[in-house]
C-alpha positions in Angstrom: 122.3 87.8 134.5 123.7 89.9 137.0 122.0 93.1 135.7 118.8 91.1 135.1 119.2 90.2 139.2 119.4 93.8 139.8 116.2 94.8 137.9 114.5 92.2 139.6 115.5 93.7 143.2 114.9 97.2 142.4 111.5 96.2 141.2 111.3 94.3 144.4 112.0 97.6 146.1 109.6 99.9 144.0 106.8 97.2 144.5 107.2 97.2 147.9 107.3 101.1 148.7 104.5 101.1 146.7 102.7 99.1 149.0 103.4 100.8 152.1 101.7 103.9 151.2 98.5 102.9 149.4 95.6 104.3 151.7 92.1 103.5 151.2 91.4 107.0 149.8 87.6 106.9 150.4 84.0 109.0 150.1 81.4 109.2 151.7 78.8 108.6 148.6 75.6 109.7 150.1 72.2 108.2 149.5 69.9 109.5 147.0 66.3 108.8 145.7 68.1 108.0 142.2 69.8 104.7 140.6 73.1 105.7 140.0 75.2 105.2 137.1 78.6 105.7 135.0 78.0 110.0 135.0 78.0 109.3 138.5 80.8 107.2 139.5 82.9 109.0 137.1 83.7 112.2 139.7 84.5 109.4 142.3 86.9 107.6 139.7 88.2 111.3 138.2 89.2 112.7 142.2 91.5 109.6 142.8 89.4 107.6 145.3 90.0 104.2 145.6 86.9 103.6 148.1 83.4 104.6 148.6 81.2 104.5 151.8 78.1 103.2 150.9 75.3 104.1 153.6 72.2 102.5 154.2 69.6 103.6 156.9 67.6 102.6 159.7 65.9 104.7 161.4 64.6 105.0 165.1 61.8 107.8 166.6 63.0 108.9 169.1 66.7 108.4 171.2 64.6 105.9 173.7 62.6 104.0 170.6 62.6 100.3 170.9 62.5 99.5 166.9 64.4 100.6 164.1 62.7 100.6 160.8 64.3 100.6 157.3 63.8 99.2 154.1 60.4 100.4 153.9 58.8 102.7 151.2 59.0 106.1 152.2 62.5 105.9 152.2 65.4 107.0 149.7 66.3 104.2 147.0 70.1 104.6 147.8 69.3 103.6 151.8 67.5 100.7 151.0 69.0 97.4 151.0 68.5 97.2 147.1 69.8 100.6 146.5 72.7 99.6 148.5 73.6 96.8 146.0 73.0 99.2 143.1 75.5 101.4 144.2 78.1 98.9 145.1 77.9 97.1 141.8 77.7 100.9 139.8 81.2 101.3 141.7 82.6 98.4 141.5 82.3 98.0 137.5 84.7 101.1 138.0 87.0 99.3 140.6 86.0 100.9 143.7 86.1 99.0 146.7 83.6 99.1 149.1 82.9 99.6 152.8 79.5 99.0 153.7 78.4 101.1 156.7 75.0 100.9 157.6 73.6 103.9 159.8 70.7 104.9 162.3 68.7 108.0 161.7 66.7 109.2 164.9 63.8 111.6 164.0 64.9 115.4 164.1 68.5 114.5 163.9 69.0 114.1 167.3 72.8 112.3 168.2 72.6 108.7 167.8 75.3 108.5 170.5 72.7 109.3 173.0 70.8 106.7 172.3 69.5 104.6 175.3 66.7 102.8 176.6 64.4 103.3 179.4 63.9 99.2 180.8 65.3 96.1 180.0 62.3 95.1 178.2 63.1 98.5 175.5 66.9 97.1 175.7 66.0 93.6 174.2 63.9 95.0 172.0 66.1 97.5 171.0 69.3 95.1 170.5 67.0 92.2 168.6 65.6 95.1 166.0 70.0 96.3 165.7 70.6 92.8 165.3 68.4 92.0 162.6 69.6 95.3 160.3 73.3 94.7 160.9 73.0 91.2 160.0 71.1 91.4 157.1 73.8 93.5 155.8 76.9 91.6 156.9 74.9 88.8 154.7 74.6 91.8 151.8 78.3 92.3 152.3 79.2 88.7 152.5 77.0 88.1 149.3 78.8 90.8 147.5 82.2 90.4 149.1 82.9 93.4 149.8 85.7 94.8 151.7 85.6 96.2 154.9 81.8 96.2 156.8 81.4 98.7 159.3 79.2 97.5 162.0 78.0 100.9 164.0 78.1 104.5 163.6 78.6 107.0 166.4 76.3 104.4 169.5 78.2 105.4 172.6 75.3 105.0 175.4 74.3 101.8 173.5 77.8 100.3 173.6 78.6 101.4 177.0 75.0 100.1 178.4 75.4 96.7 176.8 79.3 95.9 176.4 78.1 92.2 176.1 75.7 92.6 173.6 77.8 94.0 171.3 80.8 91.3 171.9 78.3 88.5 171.0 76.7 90.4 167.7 80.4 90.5 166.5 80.6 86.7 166.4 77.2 86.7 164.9 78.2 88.8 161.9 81.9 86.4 161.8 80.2 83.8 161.4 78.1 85.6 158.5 80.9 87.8 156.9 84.5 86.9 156.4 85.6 90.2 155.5 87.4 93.4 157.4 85.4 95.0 160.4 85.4 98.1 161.3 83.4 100.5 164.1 82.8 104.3 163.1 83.6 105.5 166.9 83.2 109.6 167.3 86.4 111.5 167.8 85.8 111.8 171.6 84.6 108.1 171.8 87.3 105.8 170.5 89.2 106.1 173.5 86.9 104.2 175.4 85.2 101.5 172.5 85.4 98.0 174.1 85.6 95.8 171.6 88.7 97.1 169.4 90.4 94.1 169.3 87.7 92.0 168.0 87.9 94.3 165.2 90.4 94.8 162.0 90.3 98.5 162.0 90.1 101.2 164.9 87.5 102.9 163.5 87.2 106.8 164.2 84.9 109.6 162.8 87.4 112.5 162.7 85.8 115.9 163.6 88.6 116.1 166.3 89.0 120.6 166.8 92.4 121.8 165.8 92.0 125.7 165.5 89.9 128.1 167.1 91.0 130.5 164.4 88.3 132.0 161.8 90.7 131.0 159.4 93.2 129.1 160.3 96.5 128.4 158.7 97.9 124.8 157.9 100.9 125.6 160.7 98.6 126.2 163.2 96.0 122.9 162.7 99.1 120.7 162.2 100.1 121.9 165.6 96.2 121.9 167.0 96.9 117.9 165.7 99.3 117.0 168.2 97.6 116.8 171.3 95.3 114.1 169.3 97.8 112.0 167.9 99.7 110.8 170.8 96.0 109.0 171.9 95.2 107.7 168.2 98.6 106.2 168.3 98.5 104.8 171.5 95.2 103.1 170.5 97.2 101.5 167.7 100.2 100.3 169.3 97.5 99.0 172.1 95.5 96.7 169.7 98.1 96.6 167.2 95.4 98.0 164.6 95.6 100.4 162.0 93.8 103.3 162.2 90.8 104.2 159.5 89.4 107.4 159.4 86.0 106.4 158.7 85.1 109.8 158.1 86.8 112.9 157.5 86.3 116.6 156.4 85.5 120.0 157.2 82.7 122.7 156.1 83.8 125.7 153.9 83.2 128.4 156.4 84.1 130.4 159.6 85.9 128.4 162.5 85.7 125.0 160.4 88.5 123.6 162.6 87.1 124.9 166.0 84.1 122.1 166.4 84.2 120.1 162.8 81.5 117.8 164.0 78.9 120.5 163.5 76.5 121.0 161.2 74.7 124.2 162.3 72.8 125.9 159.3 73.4 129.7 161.1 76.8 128.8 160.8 77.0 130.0 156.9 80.5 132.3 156.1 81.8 130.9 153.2 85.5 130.6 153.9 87.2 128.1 150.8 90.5 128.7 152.6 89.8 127.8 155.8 88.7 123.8 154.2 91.4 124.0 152.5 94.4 124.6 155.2 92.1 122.5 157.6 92.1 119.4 154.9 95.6 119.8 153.8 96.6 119.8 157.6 94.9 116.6 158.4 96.8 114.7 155.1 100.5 116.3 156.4 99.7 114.4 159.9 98.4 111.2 159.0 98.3 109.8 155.3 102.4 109.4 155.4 102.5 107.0 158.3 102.0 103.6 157.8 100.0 102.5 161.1 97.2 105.1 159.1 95.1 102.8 156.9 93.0 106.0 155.5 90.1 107.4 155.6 86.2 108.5 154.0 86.0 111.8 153.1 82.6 113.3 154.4 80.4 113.6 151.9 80.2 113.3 148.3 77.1 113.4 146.6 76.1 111.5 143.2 75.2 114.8 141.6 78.5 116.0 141.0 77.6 118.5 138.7 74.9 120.5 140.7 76.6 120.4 143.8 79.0 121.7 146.0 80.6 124.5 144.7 82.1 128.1 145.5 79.0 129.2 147.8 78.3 126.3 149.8 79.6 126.2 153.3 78.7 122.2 153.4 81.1 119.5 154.6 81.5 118.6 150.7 84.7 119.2 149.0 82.6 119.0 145.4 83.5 121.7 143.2 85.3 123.6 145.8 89.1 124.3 145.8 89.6 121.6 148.4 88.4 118.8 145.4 91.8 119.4 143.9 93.3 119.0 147.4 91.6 115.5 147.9 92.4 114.8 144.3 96.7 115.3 144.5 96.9 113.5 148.2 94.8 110.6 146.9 96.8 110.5 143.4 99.7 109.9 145.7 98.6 107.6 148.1 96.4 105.3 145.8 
C-alpha cells in the first residue's frame, strides 16, 4: 500500500508538470476559396499544433468608411461566416481547438490601426456596423463552443477614439459568449489597450524588432528580446493575465528580425536561417514560462503541399526548415 501511495504521488507530480507547460501551440489557418478537409488538417495535426486561428473578414473602403461589409458573395468561402464553421468543425473532428478571430480588411491594405472617422455621425455608424460583425460571431462561437474568441485585430485609433464603446460591446458579446476573450493588440499597442482586464488573455500580435542583423544569430535576438519582456511582463503581473501571442512569425529573408511586421514584396532575399534563429529565439524566451499562455504562428495555409517552401520569403514556415522548428517546440509544449 505504501508503494501504491507513492505511484499515486509521483503520478500526481508528472500530471501536474505536465500541466504547467502545455501552450496553446497555434496557426494562423488562412482563408481560402476551398472547403477544407482531412488532407488539409492533417499538416496542422502532423506539426504538433494544438490550435488553429480561424479568420473571417469584414471589410471596410477606405480607413474613414462608415460600413463594413462581409458575408457577401464576392468573397472567399473560408471568410464567410459559413466557411468559418466549415473549418472549425474540419479541425475539430481532429481535436483542434479553436480561436475565432474575426478581422477587418480596408481596401489596398491600408493599416487597420489607422482607422478613424471623420464625425460622430461616421462614428455611430461605424461602431453599429463593428457591432453587428463581432456579435454575430461571438453567437458563431457560442453556438460552436469554441475556445477562446478574439474580439479585434490591430484597431488602435478606433479604441483610443471610443474607449467607452468598446467597454460596453464587451458586455454585449458576455452576455452572448461564455468562453475566453482575447484582443489581437500590435506589438507597439498593448502597452496602452484599455480594456485588458475585462479580458482573459492579453492579447499581442508579435512583430516586436530584435536584430538589425541581415542574418542574425539566436544569441543576438534572445538579447534584442530583453528590452521587450520586462513591458510584456509588467502587463501580466498588472492585470494578472497571461500572455497569448496571437500571432507570431517571421519572413524567410534579409533583416527578418529588424521590422517583422512587414510585408514588403521588394523585400525578397531568401534567407532560411535568418527564420530560423529568429523563430527559435522567440521559443527560448517565452514558451518555458508559465505567465506565457502561447501563441498563433503567422500563417499557415490549407495547401500544404504547394506552398511554402525553400524559395519563398513569406511569413509561412510550410515546407521550410523552420516547420521542423515549430514542429519539436510544440511537441514539447503540447
Amino acid at each position: 500500500m505504501k508503494n501504491y501511495g507513492l505511484l499515486i504521488f509521483i503520478a500526481l507530480i508528472v500530471t501536474s508538470c505536465n500541466s504547467q507547460i502545455q501552450k496553446i501551440n497555434g496557426v494562423s489557418f488562412v482563408a481560402s476559396p476551398e472547403v477544407i478537409n482531412k488532407s488539409h488538417v492533417n499538416p496542422v495535426v502532423n506539426v504538433n499544433a494544438n490550435y488553429a486561428a480561424i479568420m473571417p473578414f469584414g471589410f471596410v473602403k477606405s480607413l474613414s468608411h462608415s460600413k463594413i461589409t462581409y458575408n457577401t458573395d464576392f468573397q472567399w468561402f473560408g471568410e464567410t461566416s459559413k466557411g468559418a464553421k466549415q473549418y472549425i468543425e474540419a479541425l475539430r473532428k481532429h481535436k483542434i481547438k479553436i480561436m475565432l478571430k474575426p478581422q477587418i480588411w480596408v481596401w489596398r491594405g491600408e493599416f487597420t490601426g489607422y482607422i478613424k472617422m471623420t464625425s460622430e455621425e461616421d462614428w455611430n455608424i461605424f461602431e453599429a456596423s463593428y457591432s453587428k460583425f463581432i456579435l454575430e460571431y461571438a453567437k458563431l462561437a457560442q453556438e460552436l463552443n469554441l475556445e477562446i474568441l478574439c474580439i479585434g485585430t490591430e484597431l488602435e485609433s478606433f479604441i483610443d477614439n471610443r474607449p467607452e464603446y468598446w467597454l460596453n460591446l464587451i458586455k454585449e458579446i458576455k452576455s452572448i459568449y461564455k468562453g475566453k476573450l482575447t484582443y489581437a493588440a500590435n506589438w507597439d499597442e498593448f502597452k496602452r489597450t484599455p480594456f485588458w482586464s475585462e479580458l482573459d488573455f492579453i492579447g499581442i500580435d508579435a512583430y516586436f524588432p530584435v536584430s538589425d542583423s541581415k542574418t542574425p544569430t539566436i544569441e543576438a535576438c534572445l538579447k534584442g528580446w530583453q528590452s521587450h519582456l520586462s513591458t510584456i511582463k509588467e502587463k501580466h503581473e498588472t492585470f494578472n493575465k497571461p500572455i497569448l501571442f496571437t500571432e507570431f512569425g517571421y519572413r524567410s529573408v534579409d533583416f527578418t528580425g529588424k521590422e517583422p511586421w512587414k510585408s514588403d514584396k521588394s523585400m525578397n532575399q531568401v534567407n532560411l536561417e535568418a527564420q530560423v534563429n529568429t523563430t527559435k529565439a522567440l521559443f527560448n524566451v517565452f514558451w518555458k514560462e508559465d505567465w506565457f499562455a502561447g501563441g498563433f504562428v503567422w500563417k499557415w495555409f490549407h495547401n500544404h503541399e504547394n506552398v511554402g517552401g525553400k524559395s519563398n520569403s513569406r511569413f509561412t514556415p510550410q515546407n521550410k526548415p523552420v516547420e521542423t522548428v515549430i514542429k519539436d517546440y510544440y511537441a514539447e509544449y503540447k
